[in-house]
C-alpha positions in Angstrom: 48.4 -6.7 -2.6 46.3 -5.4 0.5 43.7 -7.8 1.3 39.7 -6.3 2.1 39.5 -6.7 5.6 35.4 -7.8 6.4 33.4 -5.4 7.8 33.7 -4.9 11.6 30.7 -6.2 13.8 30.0 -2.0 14.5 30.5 -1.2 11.1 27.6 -3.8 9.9 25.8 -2.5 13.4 25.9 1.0 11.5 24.6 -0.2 7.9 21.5 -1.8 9.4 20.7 1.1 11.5 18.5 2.9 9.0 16.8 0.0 8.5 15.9 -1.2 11.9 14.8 2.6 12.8 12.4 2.5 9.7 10.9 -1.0 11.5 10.9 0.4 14.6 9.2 4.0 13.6 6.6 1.7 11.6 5.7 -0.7 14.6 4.8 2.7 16.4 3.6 4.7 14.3 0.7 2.4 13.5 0.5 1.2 17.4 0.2 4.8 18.4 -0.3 6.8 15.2 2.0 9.9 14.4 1.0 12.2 17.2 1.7 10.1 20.0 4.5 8.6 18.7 8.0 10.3 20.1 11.3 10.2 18.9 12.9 8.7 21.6 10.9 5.7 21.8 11.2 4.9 18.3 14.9 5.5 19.1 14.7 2.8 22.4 13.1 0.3 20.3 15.6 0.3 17.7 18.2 0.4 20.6 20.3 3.6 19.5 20.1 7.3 21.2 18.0 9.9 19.8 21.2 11.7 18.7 21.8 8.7 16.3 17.8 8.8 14.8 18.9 12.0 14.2 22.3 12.2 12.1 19.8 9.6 9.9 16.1 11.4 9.9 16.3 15.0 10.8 12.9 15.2 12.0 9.7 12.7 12.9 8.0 14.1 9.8 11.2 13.1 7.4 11.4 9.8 9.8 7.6 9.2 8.7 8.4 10.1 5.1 11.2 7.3 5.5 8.8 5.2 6.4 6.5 5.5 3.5 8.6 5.7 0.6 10.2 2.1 1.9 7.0 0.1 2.7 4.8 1.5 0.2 5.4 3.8 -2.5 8.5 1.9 -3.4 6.6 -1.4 -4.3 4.7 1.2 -7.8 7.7 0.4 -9.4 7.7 -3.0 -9.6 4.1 -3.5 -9.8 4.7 -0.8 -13.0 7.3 -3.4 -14.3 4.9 -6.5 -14.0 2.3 -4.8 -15.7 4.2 -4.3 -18.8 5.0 -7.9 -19.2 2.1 -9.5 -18.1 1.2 -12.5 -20.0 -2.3 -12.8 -19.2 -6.1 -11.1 -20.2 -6.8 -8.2 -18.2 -9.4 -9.8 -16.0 -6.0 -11.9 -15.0 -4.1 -8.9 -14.5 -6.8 -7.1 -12.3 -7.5 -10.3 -9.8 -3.3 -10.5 -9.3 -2.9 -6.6 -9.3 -5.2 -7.2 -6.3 -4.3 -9.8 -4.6 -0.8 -8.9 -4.7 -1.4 -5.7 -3.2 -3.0 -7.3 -0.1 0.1 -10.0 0.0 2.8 -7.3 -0.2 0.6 -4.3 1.8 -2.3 -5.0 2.8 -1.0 -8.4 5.5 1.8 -6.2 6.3 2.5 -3.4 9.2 2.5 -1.0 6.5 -1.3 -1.1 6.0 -1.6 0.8 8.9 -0.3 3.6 7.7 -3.4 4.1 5.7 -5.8 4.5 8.7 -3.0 6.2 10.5 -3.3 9.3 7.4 -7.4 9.1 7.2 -7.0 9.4 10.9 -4.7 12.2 11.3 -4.8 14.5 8.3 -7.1 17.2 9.5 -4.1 17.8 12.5 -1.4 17.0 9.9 -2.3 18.4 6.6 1.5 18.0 4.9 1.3 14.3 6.1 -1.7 14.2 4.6 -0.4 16.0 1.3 3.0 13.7 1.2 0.6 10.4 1.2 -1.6 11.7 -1.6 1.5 12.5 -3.7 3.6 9.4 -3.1 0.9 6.4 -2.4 -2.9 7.6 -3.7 -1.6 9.4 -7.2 0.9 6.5 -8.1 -1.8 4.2 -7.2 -4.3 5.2 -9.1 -2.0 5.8 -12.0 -1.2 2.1 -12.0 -4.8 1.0 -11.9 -5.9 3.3 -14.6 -3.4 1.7 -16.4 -4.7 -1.8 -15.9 -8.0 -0.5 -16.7 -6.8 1.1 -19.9 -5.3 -2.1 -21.1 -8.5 -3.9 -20.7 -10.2 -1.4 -22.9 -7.7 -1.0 -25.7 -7.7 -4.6 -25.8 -11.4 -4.7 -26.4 -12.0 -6.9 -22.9 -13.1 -3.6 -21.2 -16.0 -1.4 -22.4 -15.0 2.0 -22.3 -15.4 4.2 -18.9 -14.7 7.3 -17.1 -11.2 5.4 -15.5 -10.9 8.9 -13.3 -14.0 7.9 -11.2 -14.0 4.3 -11.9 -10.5 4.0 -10.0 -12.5 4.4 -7.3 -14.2 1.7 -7.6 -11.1 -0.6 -7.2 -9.7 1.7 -4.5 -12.7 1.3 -1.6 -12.6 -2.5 -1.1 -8.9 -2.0 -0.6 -9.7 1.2 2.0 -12.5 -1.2 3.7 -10.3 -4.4 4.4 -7.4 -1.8 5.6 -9.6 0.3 8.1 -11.4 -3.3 9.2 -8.3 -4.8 9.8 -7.1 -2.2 11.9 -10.4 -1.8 13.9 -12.9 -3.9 13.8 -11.4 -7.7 12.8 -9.3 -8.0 16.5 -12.8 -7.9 18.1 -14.9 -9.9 15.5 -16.2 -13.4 16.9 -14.4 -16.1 14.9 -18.3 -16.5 12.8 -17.6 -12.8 11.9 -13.9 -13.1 10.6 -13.3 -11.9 6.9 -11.2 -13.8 4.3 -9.3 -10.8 2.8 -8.6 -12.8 -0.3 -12.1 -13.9 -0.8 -13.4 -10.5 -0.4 -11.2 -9.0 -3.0 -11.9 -11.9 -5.5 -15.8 -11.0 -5.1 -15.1 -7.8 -5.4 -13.0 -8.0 -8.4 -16.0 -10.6 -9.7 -18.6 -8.5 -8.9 -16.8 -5.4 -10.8 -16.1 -7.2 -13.5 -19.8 -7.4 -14.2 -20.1 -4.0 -15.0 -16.8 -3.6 -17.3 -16.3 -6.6 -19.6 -17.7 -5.7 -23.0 -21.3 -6.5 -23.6 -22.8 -8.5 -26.5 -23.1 -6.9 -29.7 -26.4 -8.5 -29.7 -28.3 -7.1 -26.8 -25.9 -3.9 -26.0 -28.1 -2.5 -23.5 -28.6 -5.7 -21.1 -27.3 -5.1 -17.5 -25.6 -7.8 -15.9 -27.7 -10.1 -13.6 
């Protein structure tokens, strides 16, 4: 019997490559955005030739792509997969859909990749077009869904969930385009909790989609 020899020290060099181009293209692409970012730095950073980027991403566009679908658009699935077996009401279930998004995105590198799109997709229209398709449409999908739940379960009032996505969607586009602009040069008297802004956000929402009393239908919320 022919023992498995261990992989060589190149050989495991070779596996991770992929990987350490995907954190290298990331770090840049949101230090410099996707215009200004070049192949062969992304290739110096990750300490391989520009020949080798290329036998694994044909192109910056496909290296961007790359990018994407491993930071962000990969996560729907397991957020998909929690939601199904959540235990909890869905107020619970909307508070941890948001704060998990800002623990697994929005404190990461990846959430630059937001402004990086808003910033670039007049110039880049297919960039623009791939980031609708892979990241907006699955993520509003997923918070429809947490909104549907709360209304079939009779914890939601009924609402246009098209539009009212929206209204889950901008704190998120606010603490990603502060982050990456304004918070370096904010005074420490000026810094934002991203946690506490999402939970009064979520709070304040909440106001205006729990079901009302059957008593007094048409009171608004204080």
């Amino acid at each position: 019997m022919h023992s498995v020899l261990p992989p060589t020290k190149r050989e495991r060099r070779k596996e991770a490559r992929p990987g350490e181009l995907l954190e290298a293209a990331l770090a840049l692409f949101v230090e410099k955005g996707f215009a200004a970012t070049r192949v062969e730095e992304v290739a110096a950073r990750a300490g391989v030739s520009k020949g080798t980027l290329f036998l694994y991403f044909p192109s910056k566009e496909e290296l961007f792509k790359a990018v994407v679908r491993e930071t962000l658009s990969g996560r729907f699935g397991e957020w998909n997969q929690e939601l199904a077996v959540f235990p909890g009401n869905s107020t619970e279930l909307l508070q941890y859909t948001m704060r998990s998004w800002w623990e697994r995105i929005g404190m990461t590198a990846a959430s630059g990749i937001t402004k990086l799109v808003m910033s670039e997709a007049g110039t880049f229209p297919e960039i623009a077009s791939f980031y609708q398709h892979e990241v907006i449409d699955p993520g509003k999908e997923l918070l429809k869904r947490v909104l549907q739940r709360g209304i079939d379960r009779g914890e939601f009032r009924a609402m246009d969930l098209d539009t009212a996505v929206y209204s889950l969607i901008a704190p998120m586009i606010f603490l990603l385009m502060w982050k990456h602009s304004m918070a370096p040069c904010c005074p420490p008297s000026d810094r934002l909790d991203p946690v506490a802004f999402l939970e009064t956000q979520v709070d304040l929402l909440l106001g205006g989609m729990l079901v009302r009393p059957q008593n007094n239908p048409d009171k608004t919320f204080p």
